[in-house]
C-alpha positions as CSV (number, residue, x, y, z in Angstrom):
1,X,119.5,111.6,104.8
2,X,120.9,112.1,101.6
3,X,118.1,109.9,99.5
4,X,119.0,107.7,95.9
5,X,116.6,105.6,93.8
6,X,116.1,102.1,95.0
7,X,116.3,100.0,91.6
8,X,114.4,97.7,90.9
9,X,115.3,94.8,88.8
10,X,112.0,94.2,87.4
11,X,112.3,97.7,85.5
12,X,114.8,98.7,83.2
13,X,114.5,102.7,83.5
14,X,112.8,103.5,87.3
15,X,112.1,107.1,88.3
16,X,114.6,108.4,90.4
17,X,111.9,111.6,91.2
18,X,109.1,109.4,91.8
19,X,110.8,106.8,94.2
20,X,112.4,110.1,95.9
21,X,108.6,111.2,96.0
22,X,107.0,108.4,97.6
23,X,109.5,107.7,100.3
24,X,110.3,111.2,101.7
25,X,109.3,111.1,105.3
26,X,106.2,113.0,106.4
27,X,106.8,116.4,106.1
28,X,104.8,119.7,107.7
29,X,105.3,121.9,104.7
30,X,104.8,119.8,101.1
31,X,105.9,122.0,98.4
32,X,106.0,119.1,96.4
33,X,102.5,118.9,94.8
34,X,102.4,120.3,90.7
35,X,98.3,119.9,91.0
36,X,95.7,121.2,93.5
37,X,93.8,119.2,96.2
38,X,91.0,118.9,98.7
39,X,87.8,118.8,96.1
40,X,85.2,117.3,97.6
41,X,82.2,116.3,95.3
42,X,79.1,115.4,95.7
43,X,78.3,112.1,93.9
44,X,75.1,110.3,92.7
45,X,74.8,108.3,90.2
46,X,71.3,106.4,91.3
47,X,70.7,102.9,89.7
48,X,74.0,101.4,87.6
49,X,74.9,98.2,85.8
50,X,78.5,97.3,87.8
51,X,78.7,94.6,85.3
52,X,79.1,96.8,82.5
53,X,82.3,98.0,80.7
54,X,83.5,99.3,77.6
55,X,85.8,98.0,74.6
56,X,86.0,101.2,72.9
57,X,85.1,103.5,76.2
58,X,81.9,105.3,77.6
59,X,80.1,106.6,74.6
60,X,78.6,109.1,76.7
61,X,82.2,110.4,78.2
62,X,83.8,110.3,75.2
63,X,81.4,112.8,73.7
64,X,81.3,115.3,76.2
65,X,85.2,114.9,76.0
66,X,85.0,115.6,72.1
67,X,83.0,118.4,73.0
68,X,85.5,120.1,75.4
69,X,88.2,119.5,73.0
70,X,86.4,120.4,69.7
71,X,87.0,117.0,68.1
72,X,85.2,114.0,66.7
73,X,84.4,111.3,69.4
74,X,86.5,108.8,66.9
75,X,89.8,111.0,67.9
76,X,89.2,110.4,71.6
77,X,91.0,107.5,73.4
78,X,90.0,107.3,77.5
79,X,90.9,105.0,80.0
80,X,91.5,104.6,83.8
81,X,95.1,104.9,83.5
82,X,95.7,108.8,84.4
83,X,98.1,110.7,82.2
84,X,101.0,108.6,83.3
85,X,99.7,105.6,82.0
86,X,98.6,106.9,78.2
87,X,102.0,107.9,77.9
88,X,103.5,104.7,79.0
89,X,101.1,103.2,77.1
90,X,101.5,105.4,73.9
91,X,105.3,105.4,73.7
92,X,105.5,101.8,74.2
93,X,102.8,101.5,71.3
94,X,105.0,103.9,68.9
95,X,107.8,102.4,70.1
96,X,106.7,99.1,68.6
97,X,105.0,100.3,65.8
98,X,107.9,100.4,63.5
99,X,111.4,98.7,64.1
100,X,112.7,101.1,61.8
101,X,111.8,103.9,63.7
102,X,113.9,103.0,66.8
103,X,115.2,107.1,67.6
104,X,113.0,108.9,69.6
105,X,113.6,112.8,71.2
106,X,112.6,114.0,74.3
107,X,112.7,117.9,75.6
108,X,115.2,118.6,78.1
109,X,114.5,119.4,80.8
110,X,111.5,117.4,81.2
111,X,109.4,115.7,83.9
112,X,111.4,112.5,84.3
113,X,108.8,109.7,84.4
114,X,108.4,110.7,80.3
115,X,112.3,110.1,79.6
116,X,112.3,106.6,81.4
117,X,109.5,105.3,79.5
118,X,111.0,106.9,76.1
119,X,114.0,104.5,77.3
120,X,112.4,101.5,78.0
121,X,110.8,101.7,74.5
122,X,113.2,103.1,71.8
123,X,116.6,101.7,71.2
124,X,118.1,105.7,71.2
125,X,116.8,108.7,72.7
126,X,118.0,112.1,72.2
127,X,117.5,115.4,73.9
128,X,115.9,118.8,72.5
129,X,116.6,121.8,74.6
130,X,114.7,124.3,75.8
131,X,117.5,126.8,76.5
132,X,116.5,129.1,79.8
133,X,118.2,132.0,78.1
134,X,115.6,131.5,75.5
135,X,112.8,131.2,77.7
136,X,112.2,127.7,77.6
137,X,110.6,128.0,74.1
138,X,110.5,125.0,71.6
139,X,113.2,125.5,69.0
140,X,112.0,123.9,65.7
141,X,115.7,124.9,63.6
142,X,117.2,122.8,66.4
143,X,114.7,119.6,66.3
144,X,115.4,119.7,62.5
145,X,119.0,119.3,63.4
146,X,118.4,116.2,65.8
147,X,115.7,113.9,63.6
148,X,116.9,111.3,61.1
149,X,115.4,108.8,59.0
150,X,114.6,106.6,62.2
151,X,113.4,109.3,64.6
152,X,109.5,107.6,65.6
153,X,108.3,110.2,68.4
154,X,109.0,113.3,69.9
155,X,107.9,114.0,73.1
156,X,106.8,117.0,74.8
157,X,104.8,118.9,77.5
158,X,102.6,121.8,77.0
159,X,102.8,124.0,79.1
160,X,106.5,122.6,79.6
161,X,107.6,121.4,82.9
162,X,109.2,122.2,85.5
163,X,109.3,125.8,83.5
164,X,105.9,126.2,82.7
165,X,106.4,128.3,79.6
166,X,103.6,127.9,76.9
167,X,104.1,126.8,72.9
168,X,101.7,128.9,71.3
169,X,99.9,127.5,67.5
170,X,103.0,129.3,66.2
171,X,105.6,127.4,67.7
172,X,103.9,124.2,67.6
173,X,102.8,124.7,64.3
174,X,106.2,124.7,63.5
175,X,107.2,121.6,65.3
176,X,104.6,119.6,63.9
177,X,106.2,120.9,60.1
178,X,109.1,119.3,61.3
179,X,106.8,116.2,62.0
180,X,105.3,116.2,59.3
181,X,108.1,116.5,56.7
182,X,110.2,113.6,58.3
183,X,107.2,111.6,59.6
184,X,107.2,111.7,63.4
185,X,104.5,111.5,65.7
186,X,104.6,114.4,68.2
187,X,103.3,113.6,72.2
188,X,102.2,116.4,74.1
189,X,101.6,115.7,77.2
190,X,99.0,118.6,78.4
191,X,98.0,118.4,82.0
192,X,98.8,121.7,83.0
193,X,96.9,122.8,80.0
194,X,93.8,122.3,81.9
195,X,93.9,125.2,84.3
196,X,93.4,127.4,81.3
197,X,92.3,125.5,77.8
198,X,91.8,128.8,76.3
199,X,95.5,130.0,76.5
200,X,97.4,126.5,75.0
201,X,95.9,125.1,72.1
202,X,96.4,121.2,71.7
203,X,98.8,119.8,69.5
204,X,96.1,117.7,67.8
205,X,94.3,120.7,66.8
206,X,97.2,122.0,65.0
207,X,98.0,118.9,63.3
208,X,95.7,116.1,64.1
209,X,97.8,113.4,61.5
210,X,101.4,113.8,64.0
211,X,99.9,115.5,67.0
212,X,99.2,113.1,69.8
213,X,97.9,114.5,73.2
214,X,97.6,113.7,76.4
215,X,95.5,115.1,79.6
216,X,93.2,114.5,82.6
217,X,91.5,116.7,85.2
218,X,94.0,115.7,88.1
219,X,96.3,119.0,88.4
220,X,93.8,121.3,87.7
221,X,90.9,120.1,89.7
222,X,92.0,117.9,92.1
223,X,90.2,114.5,90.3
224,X,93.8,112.2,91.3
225,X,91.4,109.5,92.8
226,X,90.0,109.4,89.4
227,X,92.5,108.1,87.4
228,X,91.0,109.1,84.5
229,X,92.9,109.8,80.8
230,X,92.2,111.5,77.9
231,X,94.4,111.3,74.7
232,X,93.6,113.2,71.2
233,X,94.8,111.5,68.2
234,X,94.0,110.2,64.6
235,X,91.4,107.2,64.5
236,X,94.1,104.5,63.5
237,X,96.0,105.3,66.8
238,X,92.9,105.4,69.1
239,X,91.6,102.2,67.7
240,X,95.1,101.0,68.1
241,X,95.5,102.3,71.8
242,X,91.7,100.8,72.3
243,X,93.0,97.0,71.0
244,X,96.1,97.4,73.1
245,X,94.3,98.3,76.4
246,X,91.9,95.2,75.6
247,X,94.9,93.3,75.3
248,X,96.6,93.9,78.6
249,X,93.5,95.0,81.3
250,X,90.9,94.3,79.2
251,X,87.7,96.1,78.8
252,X,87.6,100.1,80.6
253,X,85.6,100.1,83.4
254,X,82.5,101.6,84.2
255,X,82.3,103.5,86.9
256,X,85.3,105.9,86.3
257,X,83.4,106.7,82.9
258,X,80.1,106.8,84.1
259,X,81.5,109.7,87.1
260,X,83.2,111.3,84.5
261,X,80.2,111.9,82.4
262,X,78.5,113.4,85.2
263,X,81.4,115.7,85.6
264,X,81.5,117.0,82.6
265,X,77.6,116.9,82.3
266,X,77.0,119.1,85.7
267,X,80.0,119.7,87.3
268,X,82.2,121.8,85.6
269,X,80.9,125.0,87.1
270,X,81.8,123.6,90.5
271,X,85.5,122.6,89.6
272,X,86.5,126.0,88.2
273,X,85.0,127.2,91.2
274,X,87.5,124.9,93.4
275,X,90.6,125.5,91.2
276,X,90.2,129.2,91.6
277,X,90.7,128.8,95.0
278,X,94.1,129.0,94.9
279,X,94.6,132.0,92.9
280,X,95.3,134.1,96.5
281,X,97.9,131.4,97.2
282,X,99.6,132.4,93.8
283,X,99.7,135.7,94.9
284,X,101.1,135.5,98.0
285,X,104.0,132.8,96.4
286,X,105.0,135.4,94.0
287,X,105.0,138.0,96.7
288,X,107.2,136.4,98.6
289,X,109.1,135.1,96.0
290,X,109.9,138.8,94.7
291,X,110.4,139.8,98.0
292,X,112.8,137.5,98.9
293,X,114.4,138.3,95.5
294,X,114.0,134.5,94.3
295,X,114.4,134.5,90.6
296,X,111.4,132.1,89.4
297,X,110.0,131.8,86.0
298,X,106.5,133.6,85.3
299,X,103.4,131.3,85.5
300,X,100.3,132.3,84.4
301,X,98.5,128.9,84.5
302,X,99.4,126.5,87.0
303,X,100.9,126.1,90.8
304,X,104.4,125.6,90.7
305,X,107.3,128.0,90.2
306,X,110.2,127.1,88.8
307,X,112.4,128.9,90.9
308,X,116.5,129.7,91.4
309,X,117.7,129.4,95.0
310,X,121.3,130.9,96.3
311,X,121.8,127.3,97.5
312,X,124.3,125.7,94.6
313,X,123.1,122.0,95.4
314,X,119.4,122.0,96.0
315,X,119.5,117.9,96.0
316,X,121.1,117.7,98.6
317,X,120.1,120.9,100.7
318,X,116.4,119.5,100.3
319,X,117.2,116.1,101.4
320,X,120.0,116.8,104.2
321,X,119.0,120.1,105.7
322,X,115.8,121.3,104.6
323,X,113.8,118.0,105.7
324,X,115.3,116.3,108.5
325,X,115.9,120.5,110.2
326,X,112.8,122.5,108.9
327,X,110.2,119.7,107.7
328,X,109.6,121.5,104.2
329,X,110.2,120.3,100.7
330,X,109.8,121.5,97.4
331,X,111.2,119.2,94.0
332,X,115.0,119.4,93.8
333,X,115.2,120.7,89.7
334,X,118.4,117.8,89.3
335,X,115.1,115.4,88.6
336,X,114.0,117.5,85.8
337,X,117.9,117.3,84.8
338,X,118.6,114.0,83.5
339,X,120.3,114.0,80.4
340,X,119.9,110.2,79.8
341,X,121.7,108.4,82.9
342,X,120.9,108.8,86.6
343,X,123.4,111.3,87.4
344,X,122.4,113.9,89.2
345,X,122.9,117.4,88.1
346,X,124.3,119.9,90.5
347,X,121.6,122.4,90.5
348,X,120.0,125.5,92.1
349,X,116.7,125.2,90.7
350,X,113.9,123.9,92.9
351,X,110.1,123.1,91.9
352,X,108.3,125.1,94.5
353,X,104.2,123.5,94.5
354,X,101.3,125.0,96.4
355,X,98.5,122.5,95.2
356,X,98.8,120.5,98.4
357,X,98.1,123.9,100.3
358,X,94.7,124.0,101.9
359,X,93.0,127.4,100.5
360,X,91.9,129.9,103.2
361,X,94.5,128.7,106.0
362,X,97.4,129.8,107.1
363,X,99.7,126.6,106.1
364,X,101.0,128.7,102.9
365,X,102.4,131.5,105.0
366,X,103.7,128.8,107.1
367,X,105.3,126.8,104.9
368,X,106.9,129.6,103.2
369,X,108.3,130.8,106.5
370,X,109.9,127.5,107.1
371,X,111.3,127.5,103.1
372,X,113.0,130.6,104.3
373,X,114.5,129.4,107.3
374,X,115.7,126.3,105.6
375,X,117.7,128.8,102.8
376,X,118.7,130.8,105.7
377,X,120.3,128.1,108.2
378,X,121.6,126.1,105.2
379,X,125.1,125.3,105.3
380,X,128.1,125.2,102.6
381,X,125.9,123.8,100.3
């Protein structure tokens, strides 16, 4: 089956990838996942006050998240919305910020969800490129080409996906000059950051008047079911983003907050444990990776390879031969390819993601065993 986004009116700018996501068939072998699994935590939080919530969020999460970030508790915004929603909720606040800065730029290639919601918000949207012959590095002669006097927001991810090559203070610092002199706000959304904060610094740190970030604890630690969303950024915009959230859902609630703080309190120790679980699974992707003489980019933080298959389509080898005949399925790389439409690319890249692989199993081997069956029964495409 050969699968296409089902559009909905109700949206102007739907995600082809995440439709294609949530309605592939079950599948034995999900190479899909770009954040680890399975933690299992044990929770008690004694006595609490379910009535409570917060207009301006958990005074006690907040600090321990200025802590972890090296930043006053007045430059954290946190909510219940995961790092999707602060972006969504960001751009759209940017995006209305100023009618005269209606332009906004957005890396390519990029995770898709961030271009749609760039397009929902700004009237034109242009593309940046991280050129593979470059090594996906951000180019800051080439964004000074791009702004104009209405460019509002450039977005961005850190370490960049699909590729997952890393800006280092150097590059960013030079992005942000870029910012700075034409008077853009910068998102970075930094989720993958998380696996190591000590290798990517954040984009507010280098320029905390244009740098706006973005993170959570769900690809690095397996906290999905949390929900919960960080963001750095100057106190006007965090007041901003706290008004706007009171505006729409109201108050943040408690209990997400309240868990958090006792995550960041006493369980840190326990979640870098978890997350280094699947550093033999890394090692045994790259293996086979280099044995099978896949060309993939190097990682050094996450689980997912951005990876170059002999296939010439891998659309629609995924969704016609690799699913319905092996059960496997990594990302096709056309849904990191959109330039602005919903055409898709022909590509060979794929997204290949171990995080849904149980650690100390043999479902990795597996899976990879099926991946190469798939590529070596494939047909013309």
């Amino acid at each position: 089956m050969f699968y296409r986004v089902a559009r909905c009116p109700a949206l102007k700018h739907p995600s082809t990838y995440l439709d294609w996501y949530v309605h592939t068939p079950e599948i034995r072998h999900d190479l899909r996942s770009s954040g680890i699994t399975s933690l299992q935590y044990d929770v008690d939080l004694g006595k609490i006050d379910l009535s409570l919530n917060y207009a301006h969020g958990n005074p006690e999460a907040t600090k321990l998240l200025a802590q972890r970030y090296k930043v006053s508790s007045e430059n954290v915004f946190v909510s219940s919305e995961g790092t999707s929603g602060q972006n969504a909720r960001i751009i759209k606040l940017l995006g209305e910020r100023s009618p005269k800065k209606n332009e906004a730029i957005v890396e390519y290639p990029t995770y898709e969800p961030l271009l749609r919601n760039v397009q929902d918000h700004f009237k034109r949207v242009k593309r940046l490129d991280r050129r593979e012959s470059e090594d996906y590095r951000l180019d800051a002669d080439a964004l000074g080409k791009l702004v104009s006097e209405r460019t509002g927001l450039l977005v961005l991810t850190n370490p960049h996906a699909p590729s997952s090559a890393v800006a280092d203070r150097k590059e960013l610092r030079e992005i942000l000059a870029v910012a700075s002199e034409r008077g853009f706000f910068v998102l970075c959304d930094e989720i993958y950051a998380e696996f190591d904060r000590q290798v990517v610094p954040t984009a507010f740190s280098v320029d905390p008047e244009w740098g706006i970030v973005t993170t959570s604890f769900t690809k690095a630690y397996g906290l999905g079911g949390l929900k919960l969303g960080t963001a750095l950024a100057k106190k006007q915009l965090v007041d901003e983003l706290y008004t706007d959230v009171l505006n729409t859902v109201g108050n943040s609630p408690n209990v997400v907050q309240l868990l958090a703080s006792e995550i960041l309190d006493k369980g840190m120790p326990a979640l870098e444990k978890h997350k280094q679980k699947w550093n033999p699974l890394k090692n045994e992707t790259e293996r086979w990776l280099s044995e099978h003489d896949i060309g993939y980019f190097p990682n050094k933080l996450s689980v997912t390879y951005w990876a170059k298959l002999s296939t010439k389509d891998t659309h629609k080898w995924t969704n016609e031969h690799a699913i319905p005949h092996h059960s496997v399925a990594p990302v096709p790389g056309a849904f990191f390819l959109f330039k602005s439409d919903y055409k898709l690319v022909r590509s060979n890249m794929v997204r290949i993601g171990i995080g849904n692989i149980s650690p100390g199993q043999t479902s990795l081997t597996e899976a990879l065993r099926a991946l190469e069956e798939a590529l070596n029964t494939r047909n013309s495409t």
